[in-house]
N, C-alpha and C positions, 0 to 999 in steps of 0.2 A: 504494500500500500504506500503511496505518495505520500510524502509529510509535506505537506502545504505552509508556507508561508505562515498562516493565521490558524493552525491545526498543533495541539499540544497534547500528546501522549504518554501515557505509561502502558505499565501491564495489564492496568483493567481501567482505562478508561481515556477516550480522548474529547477535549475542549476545543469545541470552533471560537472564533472572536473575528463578529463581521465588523471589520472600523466604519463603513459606512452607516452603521445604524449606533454606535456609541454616543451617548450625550455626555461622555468625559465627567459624573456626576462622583465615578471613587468609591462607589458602592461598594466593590467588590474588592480595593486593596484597603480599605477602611476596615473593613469586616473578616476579612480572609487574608491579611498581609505577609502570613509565611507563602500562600500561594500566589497571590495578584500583588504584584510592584511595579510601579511606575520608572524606579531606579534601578531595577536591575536586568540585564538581559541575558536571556529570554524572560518578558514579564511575568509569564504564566509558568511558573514550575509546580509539578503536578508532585515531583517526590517530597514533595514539603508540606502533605495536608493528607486527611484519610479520605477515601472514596466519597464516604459519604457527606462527608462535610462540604465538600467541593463539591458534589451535586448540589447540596441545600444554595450554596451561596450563587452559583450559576441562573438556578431559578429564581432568584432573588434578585437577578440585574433588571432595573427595569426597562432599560431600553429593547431589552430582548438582542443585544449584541452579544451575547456566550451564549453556547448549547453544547450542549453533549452529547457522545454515545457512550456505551459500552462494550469494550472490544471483547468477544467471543473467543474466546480458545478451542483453538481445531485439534480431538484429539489426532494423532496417528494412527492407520490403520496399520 
């Protein structure tokens, strides 16, 4: 899979961030600042926060610029 530009990964879960719909309001490094930083790059580190919590705060942005999936693990046949 392509790591996009605006696509941030781990082993169970990657975050989209469309800049075109961000109102730059901080929600999300106010609230979740081991994950979302404005100073550090890459902003969004995913090993710095548990699953869930970074879901919570995801849906919590309210411009709707973060989302998520969950990446599936293919067992081996």
């Amino acid at each position: 899979m392509a790591n996009f530009k605006n696509e941030f990964s781990n082993d169970e879960l990657t975050v989209s961030f469309n800049p075109s719909l961000c109102t730059q309001c901080g929600k999300c490094a106010r609230e979740l600042s081991d994950v979302f930083s404005y100073n550090v790059i890459p902003w969004i580190n995913l090993e710095n926060g548990d699953k869930k919590a970074i879901i919570k705060q995801v849906k919590r942005c309210p411009s709707g610029a973060l989302s998520y999936r969950l990446n599936i693990k293919m067992k081996a046949s």
